[in-house]
N, C-alpha and C positions, 0 to 999 in steps of 0.2 A: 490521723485525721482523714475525714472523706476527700477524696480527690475529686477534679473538676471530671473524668470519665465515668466515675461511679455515679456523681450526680445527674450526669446527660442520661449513661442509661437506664437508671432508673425512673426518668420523666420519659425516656421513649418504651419502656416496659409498658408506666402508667398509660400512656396514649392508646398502645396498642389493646390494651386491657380496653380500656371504655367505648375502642371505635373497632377495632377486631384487624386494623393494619399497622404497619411501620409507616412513616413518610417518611419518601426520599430524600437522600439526602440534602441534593439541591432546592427543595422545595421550602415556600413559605414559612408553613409549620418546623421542619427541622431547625431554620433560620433563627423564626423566635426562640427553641426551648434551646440553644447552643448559647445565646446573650441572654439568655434568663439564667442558665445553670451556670455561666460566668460569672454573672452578678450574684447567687449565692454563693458558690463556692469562694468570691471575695470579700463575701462577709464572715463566710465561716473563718477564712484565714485571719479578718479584724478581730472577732471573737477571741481565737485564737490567742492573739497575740496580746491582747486586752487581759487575759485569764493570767499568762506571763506576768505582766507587768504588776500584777492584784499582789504579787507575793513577792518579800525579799530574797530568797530564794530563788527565784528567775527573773526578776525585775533587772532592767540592764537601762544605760544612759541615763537620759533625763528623768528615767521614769524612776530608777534607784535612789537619783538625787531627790525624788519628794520622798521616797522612805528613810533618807539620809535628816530631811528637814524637818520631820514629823517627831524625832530624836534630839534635833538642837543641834543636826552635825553636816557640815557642808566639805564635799568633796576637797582636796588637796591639789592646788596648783603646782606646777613645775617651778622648781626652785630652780635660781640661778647659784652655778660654783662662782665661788671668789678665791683668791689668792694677791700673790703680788708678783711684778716683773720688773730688772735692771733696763734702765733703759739708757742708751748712752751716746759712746763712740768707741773707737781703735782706740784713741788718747788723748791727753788732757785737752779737757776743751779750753779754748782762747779766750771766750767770754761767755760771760753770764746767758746760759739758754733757757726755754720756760716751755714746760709740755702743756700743751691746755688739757683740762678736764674734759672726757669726750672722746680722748685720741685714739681710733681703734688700732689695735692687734691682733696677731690670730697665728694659729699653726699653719704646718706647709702640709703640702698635701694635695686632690682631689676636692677633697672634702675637709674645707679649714674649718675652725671652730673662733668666733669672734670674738674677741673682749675688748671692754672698753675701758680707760683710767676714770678711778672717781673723785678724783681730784688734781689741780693745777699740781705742777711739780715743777721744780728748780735744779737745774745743775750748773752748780759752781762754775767759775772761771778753776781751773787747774784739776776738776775732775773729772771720770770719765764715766762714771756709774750714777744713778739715782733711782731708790727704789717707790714706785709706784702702786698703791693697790688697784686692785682691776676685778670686773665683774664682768663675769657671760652677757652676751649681747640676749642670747636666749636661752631659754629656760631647760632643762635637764640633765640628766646625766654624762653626757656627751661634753661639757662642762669640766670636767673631771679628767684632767688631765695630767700627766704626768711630767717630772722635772723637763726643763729644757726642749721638751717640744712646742713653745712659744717661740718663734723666728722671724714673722714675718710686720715691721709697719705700715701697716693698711695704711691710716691719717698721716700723710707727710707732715715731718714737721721739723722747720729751721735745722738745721746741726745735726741732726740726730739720724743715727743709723745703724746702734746694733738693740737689739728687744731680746731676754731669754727669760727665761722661767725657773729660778735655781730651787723652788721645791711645787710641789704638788696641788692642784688646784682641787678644793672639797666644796660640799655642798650642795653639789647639783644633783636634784632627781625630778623623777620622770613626773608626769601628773598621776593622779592615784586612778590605780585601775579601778574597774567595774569589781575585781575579788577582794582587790586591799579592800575597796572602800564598804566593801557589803560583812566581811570582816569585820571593819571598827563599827559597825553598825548592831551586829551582830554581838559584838562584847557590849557594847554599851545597853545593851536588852539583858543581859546574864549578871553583867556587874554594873548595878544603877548608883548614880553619881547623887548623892544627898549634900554636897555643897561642902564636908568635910572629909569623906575618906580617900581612899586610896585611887577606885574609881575616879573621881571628881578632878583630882590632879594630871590624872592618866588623860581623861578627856579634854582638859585643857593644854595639855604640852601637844598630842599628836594632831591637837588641829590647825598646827602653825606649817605653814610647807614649809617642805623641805626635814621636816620630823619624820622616821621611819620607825624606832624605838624606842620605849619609855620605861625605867624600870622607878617604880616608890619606894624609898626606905624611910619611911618613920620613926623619929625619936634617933636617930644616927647620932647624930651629937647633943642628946640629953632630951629631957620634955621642953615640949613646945617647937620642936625641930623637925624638917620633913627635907629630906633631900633627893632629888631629882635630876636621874641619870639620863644623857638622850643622844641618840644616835642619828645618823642618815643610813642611809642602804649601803652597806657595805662601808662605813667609816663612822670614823666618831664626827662630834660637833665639831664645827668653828666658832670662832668667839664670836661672830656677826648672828649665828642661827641662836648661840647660847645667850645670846644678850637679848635678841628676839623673845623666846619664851621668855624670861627671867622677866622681862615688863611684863608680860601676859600675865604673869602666876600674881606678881606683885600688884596688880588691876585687882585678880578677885579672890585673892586667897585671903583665907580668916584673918580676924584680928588677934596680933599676939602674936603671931604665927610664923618662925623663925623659915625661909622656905627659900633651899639653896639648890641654884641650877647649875647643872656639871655635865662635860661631856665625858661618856662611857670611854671608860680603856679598852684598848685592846688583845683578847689572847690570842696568838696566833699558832695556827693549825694547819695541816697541811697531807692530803689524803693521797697515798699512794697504792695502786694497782694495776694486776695485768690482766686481759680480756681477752674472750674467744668471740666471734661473732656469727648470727644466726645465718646460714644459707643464704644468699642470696643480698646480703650487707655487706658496705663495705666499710673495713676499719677506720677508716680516719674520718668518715663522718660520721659514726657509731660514737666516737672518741670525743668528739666536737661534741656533740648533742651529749653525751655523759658531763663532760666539763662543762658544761653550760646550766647544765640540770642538776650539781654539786654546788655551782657560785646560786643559786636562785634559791638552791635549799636554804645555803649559809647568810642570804640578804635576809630571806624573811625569821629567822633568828632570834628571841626576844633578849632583851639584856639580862645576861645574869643564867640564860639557857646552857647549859652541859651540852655538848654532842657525842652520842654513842654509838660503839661501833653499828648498831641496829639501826640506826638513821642513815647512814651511810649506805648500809646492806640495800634500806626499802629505798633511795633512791635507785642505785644501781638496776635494781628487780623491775623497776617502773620505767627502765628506759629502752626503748623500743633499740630492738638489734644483740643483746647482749645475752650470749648463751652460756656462759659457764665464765666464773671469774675467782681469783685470789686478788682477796683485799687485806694491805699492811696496816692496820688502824686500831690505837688503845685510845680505851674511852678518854674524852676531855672533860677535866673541871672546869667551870667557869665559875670566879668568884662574883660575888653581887658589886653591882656597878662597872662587869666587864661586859663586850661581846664577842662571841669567838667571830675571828677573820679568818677567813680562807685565804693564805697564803699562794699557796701552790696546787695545783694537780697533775699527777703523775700519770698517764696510763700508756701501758706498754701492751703488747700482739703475743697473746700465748697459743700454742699451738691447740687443738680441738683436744 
């Protein structure tokens, strides 16, 4: 695009052309054509960015969201993770205690992560535990927490004094980016939703947050049956996101129309290799950024996708630092209604 110096001096080219001098700089005339050539070259940058927005293809933010709506499809909020927490004491409590609905908790740390009980809860006189379910105070992946890192009772409350987390907290993702969501834009332009196929179903599960993958199997269990596998980013459903869609499908899906929602299983996979690095890089953030660039392969994933050692390869080749490598990896099946999980990554310092 024309820059704001090419347009000055081509208006002081023009000048000198019709009058047969330059003006000074500090002068009058220079004064004007320097806020005149500002004021075009800030239209040419609206143009610009106007030409952007014309296409979905480059269209970003607000402007994607009316290409998103012009489809029937609205961007993806931040899902909040749920799980559940014991909440209690050392030992048996002496009387009848009551958690109110509301009570927050949260991990230890810098940086806690808040949850809140969604319901009143009761512990016994002579017990010392009672389990609680709980949801993210806010919405993402950040949500998603792992056993036992829930320690902390933010909401005082009567009796009560130990909080843990004895499994894993799901559900939580991020809001859809500007790629996801020009993505599901983009399939729904290639595969058009006529109110009974495959598409149609697909369109209706991924537009629930907290939906990352959809896979359709038709006639699964005989005619008239349609079963519906679904994922979040790097895990399966919980029963609150599976129960979520399942009203959605059962709102607009056909009459007749046997239509079962299930969350995807998981295969689990696990990529191991060692690395040289290019000049001037260094390994363990070569390493980081590969790990990071392997887990983002394996989120965006569809259910029911194989990964081959050739996916693995083209990430590796796409990651900036990485000059010569041996990767340990046999292709993965993935049966339908599975999604492969990235368990692990291994990467070790091989000499040049």
């Amino acid at each position: 695009m024309i820059t704001y110096e090419e347009i000055y001096n081509r208006m002081l080219n023009d000048y000198n052309a019709q009058t047969g001098n330059y003006p000074s700089n500090s002068s009058d005339v220079a004064i004007r054509l320097k806020v005149l050539a500002g004021e075009i070259f800030s239209s040419y940058m609206n143009l610009d960015f106007i030409k952007k927005q014309m296409f979905l293809s480059t269209a970003t933010g607000e402007y994607l969201d009316y290409h998103g709506a012009q489809r029937g499809l609205k961007r993806k909020s931040a899902a909040k993770a749920t799980g559940y927490v014991n909440m209690g004491l050392n030992s048996s409590a002496l009387r009848t205690l009551t958690i109110p609905k509301g009570t927050v908790v949260s991990t230890a740390g810098e940086n806690p992560v808040l949850f809140q009980t969604d319901a009143d809860a009761v512990l016994m006189a002579g017990q010392s535990r009672v389990s609680v379910n709980c949801t993210a105070v806010e919405g993402g992946s950040s949500g998603n927490v792992r056993s036992y890192q829930i320690s902390v009772i933010v909401t005082a409350v009567d009796g009560i004094s130990v909080v843990s987390n004895p499994t894993v907290f799901t559900g939580g993702t991020d809001r859809e980016t500007d790629e996801e969501f020009r993505r599901r834009i983009e399939d729904s332009i290639k595969n058009v939703s006529n109110g009974a196929n495959e598409a149609y179903y697909r369109k209706l599960a991924l537009s629930v947050d907290g939906v990352n993958g959809v896979e359709i199997i038709p006639k699964n269990r005989g005619v008239g049956t349609v079963d519906i596998y679904i994922s979040s980013k790097g895990s399966g459903a919980n029963a609150a996101l599976i129960e979520k869609v399942q009203s959605l499908i059962d709102e607009y899906k056909e009459i007749n129309t046997d239509v079962l929602v299930q969350s995807a299983r998981a295969t689990n996979f696990s990529v191991s290799l060692s690395i040289s690095v290019k000049p001037g890089y260094v390994f363990n953030l070569v390493k980081e950024e590969l790990t990071n660039n392997l887990k983002e392969f394996a989120d965006s994933l569809e259910i029911g996708r194989s990964v081959y050692e050739t996916d693995i390869a083209d990430v590796i080749y796409h990651t900036e630092g990485v000059d010569r490598y041996f990767l340990s990896f046999s292709d993965l099946s993935v049966s339908p209604g599975h999604y492969a999980n990235l368990t692990s990554v291994i990467v070790t310092e091989r000499s040049s």
